[in-house]
FILUM-211622 format. One record per residue (C-alpha): x, y, z. Coordinates in steps of 0.2 Angstrom, whole numbers, padded with zeros to 4 digits, always signed. Layout:
N
XYZ...
This chain:
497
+0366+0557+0721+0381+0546+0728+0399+0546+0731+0408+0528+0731+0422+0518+0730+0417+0508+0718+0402+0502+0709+0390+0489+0706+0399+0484+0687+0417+0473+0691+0424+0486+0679+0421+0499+0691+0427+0490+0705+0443+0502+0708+0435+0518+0703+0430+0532+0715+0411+0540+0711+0402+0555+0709+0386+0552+0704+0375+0569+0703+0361+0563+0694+0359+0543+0687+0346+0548+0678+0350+0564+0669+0369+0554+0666+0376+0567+0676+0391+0559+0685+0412+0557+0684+0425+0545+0690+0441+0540+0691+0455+0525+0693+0457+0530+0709+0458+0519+0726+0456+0527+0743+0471+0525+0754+0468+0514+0768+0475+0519+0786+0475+0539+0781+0462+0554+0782+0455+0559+0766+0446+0576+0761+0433+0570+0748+0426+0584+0741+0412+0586+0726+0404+0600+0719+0397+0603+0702+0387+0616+0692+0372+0611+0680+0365+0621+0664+0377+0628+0652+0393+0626+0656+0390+0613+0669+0402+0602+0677+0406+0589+0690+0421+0587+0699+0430+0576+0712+0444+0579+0723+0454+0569+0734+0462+0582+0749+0468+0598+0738+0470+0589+0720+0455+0586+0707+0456+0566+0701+0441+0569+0691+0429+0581+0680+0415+0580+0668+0410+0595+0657+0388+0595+0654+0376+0607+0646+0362+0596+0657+0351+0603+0670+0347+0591+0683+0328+0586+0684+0328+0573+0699+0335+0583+0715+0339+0573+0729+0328+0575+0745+0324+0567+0762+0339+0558+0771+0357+0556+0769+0363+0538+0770+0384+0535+0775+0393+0520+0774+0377+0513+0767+0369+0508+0751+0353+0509+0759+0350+0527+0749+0350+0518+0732+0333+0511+0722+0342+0492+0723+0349+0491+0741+0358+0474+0744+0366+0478+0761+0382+0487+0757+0394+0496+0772+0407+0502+0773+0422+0502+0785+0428+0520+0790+0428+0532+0804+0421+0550+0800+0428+0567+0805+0416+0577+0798+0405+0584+0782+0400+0601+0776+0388+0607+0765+0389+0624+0753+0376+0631+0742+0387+0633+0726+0401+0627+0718+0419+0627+0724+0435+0634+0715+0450+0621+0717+0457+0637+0723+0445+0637+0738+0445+0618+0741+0466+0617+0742+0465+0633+0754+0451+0621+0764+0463+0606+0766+0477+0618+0770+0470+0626+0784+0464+0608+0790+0480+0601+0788+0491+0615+0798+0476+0616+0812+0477+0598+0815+0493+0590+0811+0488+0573+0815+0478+0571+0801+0491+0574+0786+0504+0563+0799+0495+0548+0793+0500+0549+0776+0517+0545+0780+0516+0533+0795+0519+0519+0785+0536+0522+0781+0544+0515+0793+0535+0501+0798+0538+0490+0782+0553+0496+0779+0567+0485+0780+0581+0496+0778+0579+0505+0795+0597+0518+0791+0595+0536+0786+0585+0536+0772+0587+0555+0769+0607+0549+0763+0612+0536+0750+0630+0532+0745+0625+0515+0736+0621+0515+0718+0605+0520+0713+0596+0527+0697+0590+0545+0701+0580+0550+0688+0573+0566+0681+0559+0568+0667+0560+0583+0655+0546+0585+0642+0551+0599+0632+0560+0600+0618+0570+0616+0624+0584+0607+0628+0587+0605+0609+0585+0622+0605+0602+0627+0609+0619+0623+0616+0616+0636+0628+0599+0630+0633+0607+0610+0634+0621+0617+0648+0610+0626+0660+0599+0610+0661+0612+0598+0663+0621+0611+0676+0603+0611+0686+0600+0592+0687+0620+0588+0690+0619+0604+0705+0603+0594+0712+0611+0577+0710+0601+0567+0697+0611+0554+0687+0600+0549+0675+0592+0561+0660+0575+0556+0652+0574+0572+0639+0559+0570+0628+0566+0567+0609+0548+0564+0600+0532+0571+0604+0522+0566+0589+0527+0580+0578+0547+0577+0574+0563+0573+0581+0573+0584+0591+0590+0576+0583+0593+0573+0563+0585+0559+0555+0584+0550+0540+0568+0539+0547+0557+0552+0553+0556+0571+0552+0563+0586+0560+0554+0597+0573+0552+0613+0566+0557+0619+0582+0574+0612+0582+0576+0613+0563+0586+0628+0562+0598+0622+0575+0601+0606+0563+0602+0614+0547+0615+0626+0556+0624+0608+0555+0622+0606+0575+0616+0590+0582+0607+0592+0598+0607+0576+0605+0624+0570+0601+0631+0586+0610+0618+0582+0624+0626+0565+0627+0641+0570+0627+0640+0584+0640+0630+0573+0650+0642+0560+0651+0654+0572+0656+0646+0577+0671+0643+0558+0676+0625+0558+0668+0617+0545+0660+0602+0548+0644+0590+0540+0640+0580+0548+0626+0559+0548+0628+0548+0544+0612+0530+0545+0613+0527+0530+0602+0508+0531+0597+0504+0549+0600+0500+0562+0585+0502+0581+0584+0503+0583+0567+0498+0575+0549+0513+0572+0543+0511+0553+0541+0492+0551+0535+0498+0532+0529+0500+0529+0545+0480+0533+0554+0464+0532+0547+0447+0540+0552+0442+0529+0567+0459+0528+0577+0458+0535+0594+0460+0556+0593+0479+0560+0594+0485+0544+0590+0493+0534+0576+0485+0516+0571+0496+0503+0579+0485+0490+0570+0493+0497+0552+0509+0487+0551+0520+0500+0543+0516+0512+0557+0525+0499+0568+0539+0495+0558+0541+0514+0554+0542+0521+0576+0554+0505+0578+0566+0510+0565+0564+0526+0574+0571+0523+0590+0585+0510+0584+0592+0525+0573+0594+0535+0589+0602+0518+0598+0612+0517+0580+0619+0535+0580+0622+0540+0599+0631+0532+0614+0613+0532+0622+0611+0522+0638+0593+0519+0638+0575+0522+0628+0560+0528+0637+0543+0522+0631+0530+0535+0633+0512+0532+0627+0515+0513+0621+0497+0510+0621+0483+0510+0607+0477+0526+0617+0457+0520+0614+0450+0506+0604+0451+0511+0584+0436+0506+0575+0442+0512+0557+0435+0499+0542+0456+0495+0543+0455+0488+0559+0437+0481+0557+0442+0472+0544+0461+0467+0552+0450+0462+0568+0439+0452+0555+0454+0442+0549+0461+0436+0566+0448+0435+0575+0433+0433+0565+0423+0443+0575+0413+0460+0573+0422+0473+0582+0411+0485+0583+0401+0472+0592+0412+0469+0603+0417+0484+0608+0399+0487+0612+0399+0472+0621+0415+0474+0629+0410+0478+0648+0398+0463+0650+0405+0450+0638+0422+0441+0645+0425+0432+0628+0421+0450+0618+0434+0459+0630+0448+0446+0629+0447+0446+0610+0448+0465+0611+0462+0465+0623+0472+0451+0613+0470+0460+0597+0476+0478+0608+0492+0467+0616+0496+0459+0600+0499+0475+0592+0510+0483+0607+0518+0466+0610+0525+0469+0593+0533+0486+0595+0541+0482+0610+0549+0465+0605+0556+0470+0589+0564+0485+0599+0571+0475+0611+0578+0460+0601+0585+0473+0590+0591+0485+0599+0601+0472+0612+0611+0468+0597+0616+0486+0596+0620+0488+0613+0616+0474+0624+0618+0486+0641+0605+0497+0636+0591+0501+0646+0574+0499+0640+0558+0509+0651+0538+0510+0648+0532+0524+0656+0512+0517+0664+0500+0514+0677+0502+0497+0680+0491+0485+0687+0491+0465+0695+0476+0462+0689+0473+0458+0671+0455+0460+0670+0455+0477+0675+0471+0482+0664+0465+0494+0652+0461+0489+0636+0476+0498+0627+0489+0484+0622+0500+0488+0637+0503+0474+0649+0517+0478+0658+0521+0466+0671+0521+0453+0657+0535+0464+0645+0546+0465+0660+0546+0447+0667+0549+0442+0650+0563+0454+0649+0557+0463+0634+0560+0479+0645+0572+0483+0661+0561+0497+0671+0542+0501+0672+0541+0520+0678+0525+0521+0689+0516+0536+0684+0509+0542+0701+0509+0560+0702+0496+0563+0715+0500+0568+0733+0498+0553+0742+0506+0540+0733+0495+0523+0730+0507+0510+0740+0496+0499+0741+0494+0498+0721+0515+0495+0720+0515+0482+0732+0501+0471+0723+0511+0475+0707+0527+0469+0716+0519+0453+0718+0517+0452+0702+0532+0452+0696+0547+0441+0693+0559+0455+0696+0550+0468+0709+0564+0481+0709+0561+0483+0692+0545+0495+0695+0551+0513+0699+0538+0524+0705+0538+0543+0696+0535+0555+0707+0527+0571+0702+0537+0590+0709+0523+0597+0704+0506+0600+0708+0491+0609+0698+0478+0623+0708+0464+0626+0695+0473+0630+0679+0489+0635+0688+0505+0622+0690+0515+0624+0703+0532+0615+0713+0530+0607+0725+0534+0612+0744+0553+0602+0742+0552+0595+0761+0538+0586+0752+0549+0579+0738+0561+0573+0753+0546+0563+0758+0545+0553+0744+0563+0552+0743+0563+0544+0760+0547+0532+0756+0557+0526+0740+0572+0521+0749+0560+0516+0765+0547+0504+0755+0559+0499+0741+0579+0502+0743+0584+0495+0727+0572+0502+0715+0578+0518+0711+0568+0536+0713+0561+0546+0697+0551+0564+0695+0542+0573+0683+0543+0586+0677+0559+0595+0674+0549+0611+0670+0545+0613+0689+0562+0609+0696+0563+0623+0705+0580+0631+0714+0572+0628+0731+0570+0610+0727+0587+0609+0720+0594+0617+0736+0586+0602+0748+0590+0589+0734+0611+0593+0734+0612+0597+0753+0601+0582+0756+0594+0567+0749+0606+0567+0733+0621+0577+0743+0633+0560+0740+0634+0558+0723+0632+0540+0716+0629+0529+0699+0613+0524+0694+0608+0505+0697+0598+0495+0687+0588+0480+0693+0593+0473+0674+0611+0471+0681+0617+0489+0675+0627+0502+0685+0636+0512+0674+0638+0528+0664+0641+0527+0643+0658+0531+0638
């Protein structure tokens, strides 16, 4: 049994451990890096046997879980080692560096229920060990004014993943009213899911969802930017490029691509979402396009891509992807032929679509690393795409609690144009199978750490489903109270006519 940061394979280097049981491969992880200079509650528990499970948190939120059927034959027994390998079979000396406030042991598993009540209580009882989450503020902070007000441009942004802002005029007003009353300026409204478009289209296919609406002769998204616009609100519309909900497109996967997703490797597919997207930049007085899910979302061993890896490479790929994790030269062919694919999507988007509208702004939604041999092996390297200037803004996607600075700094480095990254907050949180807002002072934080740590990025949350009033209170007599056009590090500040 072990938990670490870290293991003893460079392509576990940045994961946080639970291992149960070696052995018996009872164990989960996740890409998650401890925060340095900050108390963490680290709490495991797990059940074996039928419906067994593993499970990390990190203070009140699971990072990781593994679902098993196994029962666990090798119990641990005799000493517990901290800050030590010196428990494992193959010691070689390991420590590390951290200061312990406590531990407890229970005799059965723990609810998420019971473990966020836990860091609650331990939280309120002794302030001093939540302060240090946001201690660092100030200290690297070179704008030292009021960060709780703004009357400079800057892109406020707020995601909304349902398609129930297309359902009806009605439904349109009374989202745009919200966000306007809480002061965003800039709308991300999902307008494909994998399963249709949320606007008439003569590329793709309607959601069935919005389908009456349109046959009705309505246009949703036309009457969305306009009333946006209105109110001094910018859209960009969201695509989920390579996910699939439905099978309306079976030209355009095989067996072997990863579940849920179409084959980027199948040329039509790409040329088919391109054309997608520049139909909406064609027919709408849109100011940006939101990449979502611009990955390969696995590694697709259909005979297809066998046989397209076989041609470009000429190299086994099943091989390969067996020997991905130990093999440099089978991992870098992998992750060319992955980036090759992406790469394409992207470039022909962007060359095309600057021609339509050169002020448009182009996003990728991600978690983005500086190092390129831990980049997962999905096609998407961002950093590259946005020095190139193939795209304007990558959204961050850190929606834990305690945001991962020291990630957006490294990824700052790395970048030509740092002020391009925006990290996307979450407003939500999840306790068990329950989502829930967040507490809003907490959204003022990460308000205050946006324009603290980086002034001239921009701020963005997900998910407008869990805006709630009491957050849009604190945001419109707070943080957003002066209202402002967005800014873009790609040179834009500006709402479409």
């Amino acid at each position: 049994m072990a938990i670490s940061q870290g293991w003893w394979e460079p392509n576990g280097e940045s994961r946080l451990y639970f291992i149960l049981s070696n052995q018996d491969h009872i164990h989960c992880s996740s890409e998650y890096s401890l925060q340095t200079n900050v108390w963490s509650m680290i709490t495991v528990t797990w059940l074996t046997g039928t419906n067994g499970f593993c499970e990390v948190y990190v203070n009140d939120e699971r990072i990781a879980r593994s679902n098993t059927d196994k029962s666990v034959h090798r119990f641990p027994a005799g000493s517990i080692f901290i800050g030590t390998d010196r428990g494992s079979t193959l010691p070689a000396g390991r420590k590390a560096q951290f200061d312990l406030f406590g531990i407890k042991l229970v005799n059965r598993p723990l609810p998420h229920d019971e473990i966020y009540s836990i860091y609650s209580k331990a939280v309120k009882s002794r302030a001093y060990l939540s302060a240090g989450r946001w201690n660092r503020l100030n200290p690297a902070s070179k704008n030292t004014g009021d960060n709780t007000q703004n009357d400079r441009p800057e892109a406020r942004v707020i995601f909304d993943e349902s398609s129930d802002w297309a359902l009806s005029r009605n439904n349109t007003d009374e989202i745009l009213g919200r966000i306007s009353a809480a002061g965003f300026n800039v709308y991300i409204p999902c307008v494909w899911h994998g399963r249709g478009t949320y606007y008439p289209t003569a590329v793709g296919h309607v959601n069935r969802r919005i389908q009456q609406r349109i046959d009705g002769g309505d246009d949703p998204l036309l009457y969305l930017v306009r009333k946006a616009h209105g109110l001094g609100i910018e859209v960009h519309p969201w695509f989920t490029v390579v996910k699939r909900e439905d099978d309306t497109y079976p030209r355009f996967y095989d067996e072997g691509t990863p579940k849920g997703a179409y084959n980027v490797h199948i040329p039509e597919f790409r040329s088919f979402v391109v054309d997608l997207m520049l139909e909406a930049a064609k027919r709408y007085a849109i100011d940006g396009i939101n990449l979502d899910y611009i990955r390969a979302m696995g590694i697709c061993l259909s005979d297809f891509c066998s046989q397209d890896y076989k041609n470009k490479y000429d190299a086994i790929l099943k091989l390969d992807y067996i020997m991905r994790a130990v093999s440099n030269s089978a991992r870098n062919r992998i992750q060319f032929w992955q980036d090759a694919a992406i790469n394409d999507i992207v470039k022909r988007l962007s060359e095309n679509i600057r021609e339509i509208n050169p002020e448009i702004t182009l996003s990728v939604d991600t978690h983005p690393v500086a190092d390129n041999s831990k980049r997962a092996l999905e096609g998407l390297d961002a950093i590259r795409i946005a020095n190139s200037g193939m795209v304007d803004v990558i959204y961050n996607m850190d929606y834990q609690k305690v945001i991962n600075i020291e990630n957006v700094t490294r990824v700052r480095r790395a970048m030509k144009q740092p002020d391009k990254l925006i990290t996307l907050f979450g407003n939500y949180e999840r306790i068990g199978k329950k989502v829930i807002p967040r507490d809003p002072l907490l959204i003022k934080k990460y308000i205050e750490l946006a324009r603290s740590r980086w002034p001239n990025s921009g701020i963005a949350f997900y998910l407008y489903s869990k805006l709630s009033d009491d957050q849009v209170k604190l945001l419109a007599s707070g943080p957003f109270k002066t209202r402002v056009l967005p800014r873009w590090e790609a040179g834009n500040s500006r709402v479409g006519e």
